[in-house]
C-alpha positions as CSV (number, residue, x, y, z in Angstrom):
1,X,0.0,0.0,0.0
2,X,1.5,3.7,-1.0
3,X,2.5,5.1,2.4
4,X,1.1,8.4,1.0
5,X,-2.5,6.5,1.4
6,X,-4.8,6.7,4.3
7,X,-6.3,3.3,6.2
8,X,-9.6,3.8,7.2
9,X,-8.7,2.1,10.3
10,X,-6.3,0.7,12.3
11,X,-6.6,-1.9,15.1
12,X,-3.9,-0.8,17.8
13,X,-2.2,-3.5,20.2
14,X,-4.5,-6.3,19.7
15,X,-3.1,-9.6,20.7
16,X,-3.3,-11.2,17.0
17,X,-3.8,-15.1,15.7
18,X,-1.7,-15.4,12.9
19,X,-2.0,-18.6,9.9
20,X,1.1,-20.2,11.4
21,X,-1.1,-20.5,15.3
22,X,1.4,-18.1,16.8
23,X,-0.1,-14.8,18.8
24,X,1.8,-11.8,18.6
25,X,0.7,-7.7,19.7
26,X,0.0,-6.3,16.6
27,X,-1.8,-3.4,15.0
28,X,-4.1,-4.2,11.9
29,X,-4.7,-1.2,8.9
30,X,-7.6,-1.6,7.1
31,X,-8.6,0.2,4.2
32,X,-12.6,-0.2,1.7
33,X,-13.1,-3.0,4.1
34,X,-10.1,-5.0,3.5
35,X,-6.7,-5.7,6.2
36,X,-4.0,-4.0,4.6
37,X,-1.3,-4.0,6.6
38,X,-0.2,-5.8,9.8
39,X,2.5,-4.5,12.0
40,X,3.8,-1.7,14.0
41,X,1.3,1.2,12.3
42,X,1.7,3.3,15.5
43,X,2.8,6.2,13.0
44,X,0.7,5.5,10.1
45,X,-2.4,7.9,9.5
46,X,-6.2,6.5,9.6
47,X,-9.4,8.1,9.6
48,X,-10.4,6.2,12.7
49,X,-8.1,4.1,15.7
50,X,-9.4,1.8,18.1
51,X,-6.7,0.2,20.5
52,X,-7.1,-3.4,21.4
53,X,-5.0,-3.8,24.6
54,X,-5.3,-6.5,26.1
55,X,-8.2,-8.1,23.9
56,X,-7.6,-10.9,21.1
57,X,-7.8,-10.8,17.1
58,X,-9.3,-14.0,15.3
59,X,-10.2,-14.1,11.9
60,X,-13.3,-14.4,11.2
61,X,-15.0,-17.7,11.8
62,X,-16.7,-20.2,9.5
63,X,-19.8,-21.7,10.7
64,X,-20.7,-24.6,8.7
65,X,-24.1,-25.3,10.0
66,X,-26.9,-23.0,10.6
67,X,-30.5,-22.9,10.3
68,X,-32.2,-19.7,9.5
69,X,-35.5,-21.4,8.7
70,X,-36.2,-18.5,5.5
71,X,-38.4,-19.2,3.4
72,X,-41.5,-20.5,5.3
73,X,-40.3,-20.8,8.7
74,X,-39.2,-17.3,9.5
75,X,-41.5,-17.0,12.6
76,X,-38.3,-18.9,13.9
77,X,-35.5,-17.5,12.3
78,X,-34.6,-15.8,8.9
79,X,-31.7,-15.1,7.2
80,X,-31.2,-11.1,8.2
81,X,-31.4,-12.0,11.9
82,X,-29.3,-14.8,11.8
83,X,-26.7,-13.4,10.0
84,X,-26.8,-10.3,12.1
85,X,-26.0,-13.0,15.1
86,X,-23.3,-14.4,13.6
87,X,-21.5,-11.2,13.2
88,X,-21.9,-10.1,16.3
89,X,-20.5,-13.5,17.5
90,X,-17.5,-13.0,15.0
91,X,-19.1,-15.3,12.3
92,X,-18.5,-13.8,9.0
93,X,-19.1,-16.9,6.8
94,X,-22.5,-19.0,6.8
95,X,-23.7,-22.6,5.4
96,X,-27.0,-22.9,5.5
97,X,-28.9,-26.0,5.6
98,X,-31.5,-27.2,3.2
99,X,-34.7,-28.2,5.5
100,X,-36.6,-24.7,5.2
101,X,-40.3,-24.7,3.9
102,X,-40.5,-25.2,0.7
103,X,-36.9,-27.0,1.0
104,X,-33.5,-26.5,-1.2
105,X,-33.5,-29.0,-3.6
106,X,-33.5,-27.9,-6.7
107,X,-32.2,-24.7,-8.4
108,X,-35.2,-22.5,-8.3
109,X,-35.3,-22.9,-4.1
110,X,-31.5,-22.0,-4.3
111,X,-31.7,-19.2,-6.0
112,X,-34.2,-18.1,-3.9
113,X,-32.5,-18.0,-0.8
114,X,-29.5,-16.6,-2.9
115,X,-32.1,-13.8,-3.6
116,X,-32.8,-13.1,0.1
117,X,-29.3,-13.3,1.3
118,X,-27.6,-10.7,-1.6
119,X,-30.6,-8.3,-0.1
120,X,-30.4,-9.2,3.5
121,X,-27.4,-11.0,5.0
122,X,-24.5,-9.4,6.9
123,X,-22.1,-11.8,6.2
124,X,-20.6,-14.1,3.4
125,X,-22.9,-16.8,2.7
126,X,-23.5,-20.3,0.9
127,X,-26.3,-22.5,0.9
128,X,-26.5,-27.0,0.9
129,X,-28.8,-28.4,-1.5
130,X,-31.0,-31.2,0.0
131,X,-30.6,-35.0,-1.4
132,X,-33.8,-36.0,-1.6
133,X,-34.9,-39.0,-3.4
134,X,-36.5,-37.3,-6.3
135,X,-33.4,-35.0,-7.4
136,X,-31.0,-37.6,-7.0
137,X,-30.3,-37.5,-10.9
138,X,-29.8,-33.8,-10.4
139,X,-27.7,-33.4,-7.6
140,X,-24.0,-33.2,-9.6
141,X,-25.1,-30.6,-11.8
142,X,-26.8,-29.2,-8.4
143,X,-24.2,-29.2,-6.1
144,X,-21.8,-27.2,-8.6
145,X,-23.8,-24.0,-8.9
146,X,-22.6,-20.6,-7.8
147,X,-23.6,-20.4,-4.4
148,X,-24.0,-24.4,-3.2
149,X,-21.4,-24.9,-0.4
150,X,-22.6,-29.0,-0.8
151,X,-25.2,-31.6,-0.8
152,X,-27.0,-32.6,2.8
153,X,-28.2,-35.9,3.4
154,X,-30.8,-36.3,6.0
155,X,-31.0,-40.2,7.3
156,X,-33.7,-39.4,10.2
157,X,-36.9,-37.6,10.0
158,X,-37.2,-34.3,8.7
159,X,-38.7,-31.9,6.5
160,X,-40.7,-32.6,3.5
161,X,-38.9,-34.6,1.1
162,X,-35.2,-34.8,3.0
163,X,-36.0,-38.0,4.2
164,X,-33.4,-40.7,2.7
165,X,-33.2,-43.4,4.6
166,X,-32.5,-46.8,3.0
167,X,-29.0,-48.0,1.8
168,X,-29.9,-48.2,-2.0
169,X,-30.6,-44.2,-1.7
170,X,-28.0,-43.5,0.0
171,X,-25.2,-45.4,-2.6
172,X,-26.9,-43.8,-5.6
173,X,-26.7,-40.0,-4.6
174,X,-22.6,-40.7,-3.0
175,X,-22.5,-42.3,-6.4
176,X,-23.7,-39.6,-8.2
177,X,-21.7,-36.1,-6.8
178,X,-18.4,-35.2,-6.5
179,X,-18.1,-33.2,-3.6
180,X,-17.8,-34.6,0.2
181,X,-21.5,-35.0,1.3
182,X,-23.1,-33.9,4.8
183,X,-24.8,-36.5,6.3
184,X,-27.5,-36.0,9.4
185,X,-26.7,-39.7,10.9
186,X,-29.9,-41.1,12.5
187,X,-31.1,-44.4,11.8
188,X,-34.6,-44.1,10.8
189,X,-36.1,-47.4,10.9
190,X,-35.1,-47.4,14.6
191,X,-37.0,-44.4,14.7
192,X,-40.2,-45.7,13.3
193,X,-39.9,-48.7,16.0
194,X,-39.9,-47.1,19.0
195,X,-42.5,-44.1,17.8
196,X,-44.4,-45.3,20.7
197,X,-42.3,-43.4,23.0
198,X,-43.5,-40.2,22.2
199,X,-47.7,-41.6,22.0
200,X,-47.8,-42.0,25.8
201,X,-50.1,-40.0,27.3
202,X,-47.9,-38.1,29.5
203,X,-45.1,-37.6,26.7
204,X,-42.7,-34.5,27.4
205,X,-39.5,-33.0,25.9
206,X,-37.6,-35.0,27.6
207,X,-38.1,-38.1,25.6
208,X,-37.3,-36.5,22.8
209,X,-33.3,-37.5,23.6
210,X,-34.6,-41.0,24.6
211,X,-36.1,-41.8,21.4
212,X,-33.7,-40.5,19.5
213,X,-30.8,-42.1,21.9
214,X,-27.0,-43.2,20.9
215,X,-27.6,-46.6,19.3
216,X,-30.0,-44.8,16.7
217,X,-26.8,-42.3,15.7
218,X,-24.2,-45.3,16.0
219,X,-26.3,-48.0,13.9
220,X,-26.7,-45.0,11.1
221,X,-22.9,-44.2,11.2
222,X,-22.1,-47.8,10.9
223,X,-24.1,-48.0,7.6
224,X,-22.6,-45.1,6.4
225,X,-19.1,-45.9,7.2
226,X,-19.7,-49.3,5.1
227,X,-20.9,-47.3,2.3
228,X,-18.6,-45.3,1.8
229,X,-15.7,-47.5,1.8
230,X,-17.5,-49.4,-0.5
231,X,-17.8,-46.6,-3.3
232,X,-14.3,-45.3,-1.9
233,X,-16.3,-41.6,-1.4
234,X,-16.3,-38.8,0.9
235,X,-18.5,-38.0,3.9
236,X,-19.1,-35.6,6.9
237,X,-21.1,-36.7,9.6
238,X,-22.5,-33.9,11.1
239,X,-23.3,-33.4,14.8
240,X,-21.4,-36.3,16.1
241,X,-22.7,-36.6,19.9
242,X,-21.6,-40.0,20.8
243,X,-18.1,-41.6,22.2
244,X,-18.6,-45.2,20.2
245,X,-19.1,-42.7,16.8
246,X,-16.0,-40.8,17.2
247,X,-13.9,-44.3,17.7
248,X,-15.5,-45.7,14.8
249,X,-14.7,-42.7,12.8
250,X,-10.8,-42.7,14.3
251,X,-10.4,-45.7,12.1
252,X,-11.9,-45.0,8.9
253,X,-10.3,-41.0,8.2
254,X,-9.8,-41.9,4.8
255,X,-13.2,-41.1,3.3
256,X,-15.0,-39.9,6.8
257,X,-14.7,-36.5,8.8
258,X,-16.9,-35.3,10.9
């Protein structure tokens, strides 16, 4: 940057996380938005300086899984409000998941939320198409549009047409994308056979964790797992909550992350 230009900004004395994990005090010039400079800017002109003592400099955060419920379920969450959260929680990049009302899985639903977002988010943003077993001859044309961070697989109960629960499903759509896919691990004809739980009469919140209890995650991972060593492809399980999961995923990092 010509010295003769001046930052909009600079960020005095923060303690600052740099790529190689080290933390040193730092000041940060920032000029249209973008860091400029890092280094001792003690002498360098701004518009505006803020000093940091004694607080810490991250880079901005990616959060990988949100749910901001726009379209159709925004009495819960949309996309302005969520975003404005993440911000303020020093999110500045989004993926958003497909089970919204109508869901993501097909282009026009994408472009949609695309749509909302360019108008209404606060920070960088990129949206999972849903596999669903209707699109499944879509998905690799799907999951390389401008603005598709991925595909989503949902193997327990959720909205609309997310549902994909049976093996043959499941080996078509890993056969038929690229990318590593998200998988929501629950094993859903577990599900179906203890419904009963939540019929009785004096059914509450807490059986929700009951019914849907370890051995339904860890029977669903283990299917997964086999899968996808089978067709040698690559898989996220998200929301691992279990110890027995993580050790089965220890020994199979080749194709599974999570």
């Amino acid at each position: 940057m010509n010295k003769k230009d001046k930052l909009d900004l600079i960020l005095l004395n923060g303690k600052v996380v740099l790529p190689n994990e080290t933390i040193e005090e730092l000041d940060l010039g920032i000029k249209d938005g973008v860091i400029k400079e890092i280094g001792n800017l003690s002498r360098s002109s701004s518009i505006k300086k803020i000093d940091l003592r004694k607080l810490t400099v991250i880079p901005g955060a990616i959060d990988t899984q949100v749910h901001f419920r726009e379209p159709g379920l925004i009495h819960k969450e949309d996309i302005s409000h969520g975003t404005m959260a993440a911000i303020l929680g020093g999110i500045t990049t989004i993926f958003e998941m497909p089970n919204t009302s109508p869901a993501t899985i097909d282009k026009k639903q994408l472009d949609l939320k695309l749509k909302i977002a360019h108008s209404n988010s606060y920070c960088n943003f990129s949206f999972f198409i849903g596999a669903a077993k209707k699109n499944i001859t879509h998905l690799s044309v799907l999951e390389s549009l401008e603005g598709c961070c991925g595909v989503k697989i949902f193997m327990g109960s959720s909205t609309g047409d997310l549902l994909v629960e049976d093996d043959d499903s499941l080996r078509k759509i890993l056969s038929s994308v690229n990318r590593r896919v998200a998988i929501h691990s629950e094993d859903e004809y577990r599900l179906r056979d203890r419904k009963t739980i939540l019929e009785k009469k004096d059914v509450s919140i807490l059986d929700h964790p009951i019914w849907r209890d370890e051995i339904t995650a860890i029977k669903s991972t283990q299917r997964l797992i086999k899968i996808a060593n089978e067709l040698k492809k690559q898989i996220h399980i998200l929301h691992i909550s279990t110890k027995d999961e993580i050790e089965i995923i220890k020994n199979n990092k080749k194709f599974v992350t999570c």
